[in-house]
Structures are given as structure tokens and as C-alpha cells.
N, C-alpha and C positions, 0 to 999 in steps of 0.2 A: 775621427772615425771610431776609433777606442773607446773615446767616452759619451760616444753614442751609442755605441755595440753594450757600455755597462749601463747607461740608465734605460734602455729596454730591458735589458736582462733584469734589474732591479724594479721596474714597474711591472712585469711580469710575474716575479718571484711575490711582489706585493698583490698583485689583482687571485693569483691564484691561494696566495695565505685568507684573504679575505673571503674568497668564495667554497674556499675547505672550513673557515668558521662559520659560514652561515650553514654549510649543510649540518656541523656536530651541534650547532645549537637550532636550527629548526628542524632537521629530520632524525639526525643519530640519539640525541638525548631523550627528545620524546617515544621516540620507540624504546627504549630498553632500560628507563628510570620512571619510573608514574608519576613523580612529582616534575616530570621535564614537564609532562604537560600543563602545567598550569604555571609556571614563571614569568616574574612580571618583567617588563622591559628593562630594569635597572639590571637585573642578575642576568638574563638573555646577556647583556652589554657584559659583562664581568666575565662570563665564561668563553664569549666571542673574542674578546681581550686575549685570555690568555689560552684560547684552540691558536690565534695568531701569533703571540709569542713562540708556543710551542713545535708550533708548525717552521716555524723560521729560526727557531734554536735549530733543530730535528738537521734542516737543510743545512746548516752553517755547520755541524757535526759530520755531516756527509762527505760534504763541501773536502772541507779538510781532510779528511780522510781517503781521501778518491784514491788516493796513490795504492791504498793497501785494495782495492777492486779494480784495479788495473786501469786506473785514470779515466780519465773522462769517458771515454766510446764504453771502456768496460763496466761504468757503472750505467749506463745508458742500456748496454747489453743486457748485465744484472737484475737491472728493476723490469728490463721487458718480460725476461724469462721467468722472473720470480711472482712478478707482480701481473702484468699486463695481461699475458697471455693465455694464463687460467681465469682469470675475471672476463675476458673475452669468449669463451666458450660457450658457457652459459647465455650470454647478453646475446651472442650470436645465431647460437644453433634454437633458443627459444623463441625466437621469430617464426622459425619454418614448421611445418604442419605436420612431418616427420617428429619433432620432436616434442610435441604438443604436453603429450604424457611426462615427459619430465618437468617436473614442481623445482619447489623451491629446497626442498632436503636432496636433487639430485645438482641442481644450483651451487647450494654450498658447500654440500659435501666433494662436490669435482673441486671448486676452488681449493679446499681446507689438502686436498689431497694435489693438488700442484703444487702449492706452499710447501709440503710436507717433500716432494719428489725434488723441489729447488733446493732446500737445506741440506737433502742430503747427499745430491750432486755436489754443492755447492762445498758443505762441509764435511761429509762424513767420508764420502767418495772421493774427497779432492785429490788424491793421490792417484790413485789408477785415473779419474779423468783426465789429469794433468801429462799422463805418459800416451793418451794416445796423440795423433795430428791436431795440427790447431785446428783447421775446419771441422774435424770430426768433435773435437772438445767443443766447440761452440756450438756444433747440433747436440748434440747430449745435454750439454748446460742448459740451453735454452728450448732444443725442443721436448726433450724429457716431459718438463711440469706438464706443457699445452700436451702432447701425446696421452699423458696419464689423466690430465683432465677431461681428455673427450673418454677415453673409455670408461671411469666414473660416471661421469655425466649418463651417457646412455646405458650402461646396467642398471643404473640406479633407475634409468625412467624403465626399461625393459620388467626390472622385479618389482619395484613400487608405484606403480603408475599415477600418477596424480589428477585427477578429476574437478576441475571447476567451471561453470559454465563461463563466466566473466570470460577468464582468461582463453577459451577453448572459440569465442564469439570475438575476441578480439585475433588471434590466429586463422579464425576462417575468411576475419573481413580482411585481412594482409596479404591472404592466398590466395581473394579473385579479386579478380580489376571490375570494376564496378562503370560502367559504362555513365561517360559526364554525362552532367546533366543540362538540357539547352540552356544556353542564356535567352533572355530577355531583352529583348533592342525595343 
């Protein structure tokens, strides 16, 4: 059972290295290097190489380290509060028709400003978070980011509103039900 329980966890940790290097070499590079976009398959393969090394160094760093994030649950917690939970906001609340008007600077800027509210829970606060109750520590730590990310999020659409049709036609086709259409027999 053990060494079932490890070659899942090991073919998992490998299917999701591979599928984080195909998004920095097909999506992430070419957005944000102008020569991403034109690489030819050999250098594609050399960069995918090592986003999966890196990616599995990165993990193996953590790995070991878990102890000082409070073991496993607590890094489990960690990456939700830090990571998870402001990146959700955005993907979330931009669906709904309420939030139509927040773009992509209300997007980033909530995540950038989660990130910013986990660090300094996480490090700058650590003392006073650490004195109060552990459940109340674990809502702070972790609710903090996502709390500060929705309020971000929505001033930022409230004072900069963002305006595109694409985007505003895809929010309206999500927000009614569109009656099926018969089949054919």
C-alpha cells in the first residue's frame, strides 16, 4: 500500500511538472518575451526541460522544509491562503455580471495585493498572529489575503471600470440560459 500511495504521488508530482512546463513554454514565455513567439521546437524542448527540473527542484525544497510551515496540513494551509485563494477571486467573481466591469488591472492587482496581505501575516505579523487562538490564527492567515482580495478587486472595478465588448458578450451569454435547441430524430 505504501508503495502505491508513493508511485501515485510520484506520477502526479511528474504529470503536473510537465503540464506547468507546457503552460511557461506555450503560454507564459510568449506573452511577456517577443522572441517567445517565434522558437523553434528544439529550444521549446530545452526551456520545457528545465521549467520541469525547476519546478521539481522548487518541490523537493519545500518538501523538506515542510517542518519549518508547520508540516504537511500547514503547508497545505500556507499555499491555500497565500496562493489559492486570491487567484480565485478574480477567476471567480469575473464570471458574474455584477462584476463584469472589473478588467484585468482589477484581476491583478487583488491577487498582487493578497500576496502582499499573506507575507505580511505570514511574516511581518507573525507575532501578534501567533498570540491569538489557533482558530482565530488560521482565519487571519488564511482569510486576510482572500478578504483583501475581494475588496481590491471590487474598488478597483467600482473606480476603473473596464469596458470590452468580447469580454461583456461573453458575461451576458453565462448570465441567461439560452433555451436548447431541438434535436433532430
Amino acid at each position: 500500500m505504501l508503495a502505491g500511495l508513493f508511485s501515485h504521488t510520484m506520477a502526479m508530482t511528474g504529470s503536473d511538472a510537465n503540464a506547468i512546463s507546457s503552460v511557461v513554454t506555450r503560454d507564459i514565455l510568449p506573452a511577456v518575451w517577443k522572441r517567445g513567439r517565434s522558437l523553434d521546437t528544439r529550444t521549446e524542448l530545452v526551456i520545457g526541460r528545465i521549467s520541469v527540473f525547476t519546478f521539481i527542484a522548487l518541490s523537493m525544497v519545500i518538501a523538506l522544509t515542510a517542518d519549518s510551515f508547520g508540516g504537511v496540513l500547514g503547508l497545505i494551509i500556507l499555499w491555500f491562503g497565500g496562493l489559492v485563494g486570491p487567484i480565485a477571486i478574480p477567476m471567480l467573481l469575473g464570471m458574474l455580471p455584477a462584476f463584469k466591469r472589473c478588467g484585468p488591472l482589477a484581476a491583478i492587482t487583488s491577487w498582487a495585493a493578497g500576496l502582499l496581505v499573506f507575507a505580511l501575516t505570514r511574516y511581518v505579523f507573525d507575532d501578534a498572529i501567533s498570540g491569538l487562538a489557533p482558530d482565530q490564527a488560521t482565519a487571519v492567515s488564511v482569510g486576510g489575503p482572500v478578504v483583501c482580495s475581494i475588496i481590491v478587486f471590487v474598488v478597483i472595478g467600482l473606480v476603473a471600470p473596464w469596458h470590452n465588448a468580447e469580454s461583456d458578450e461573453l458575461v451576458d451569454a453565462i448570465a441567461h440560459d439560452e433555451p436548447a435547441a431541438e434535436t433532430v430524430r
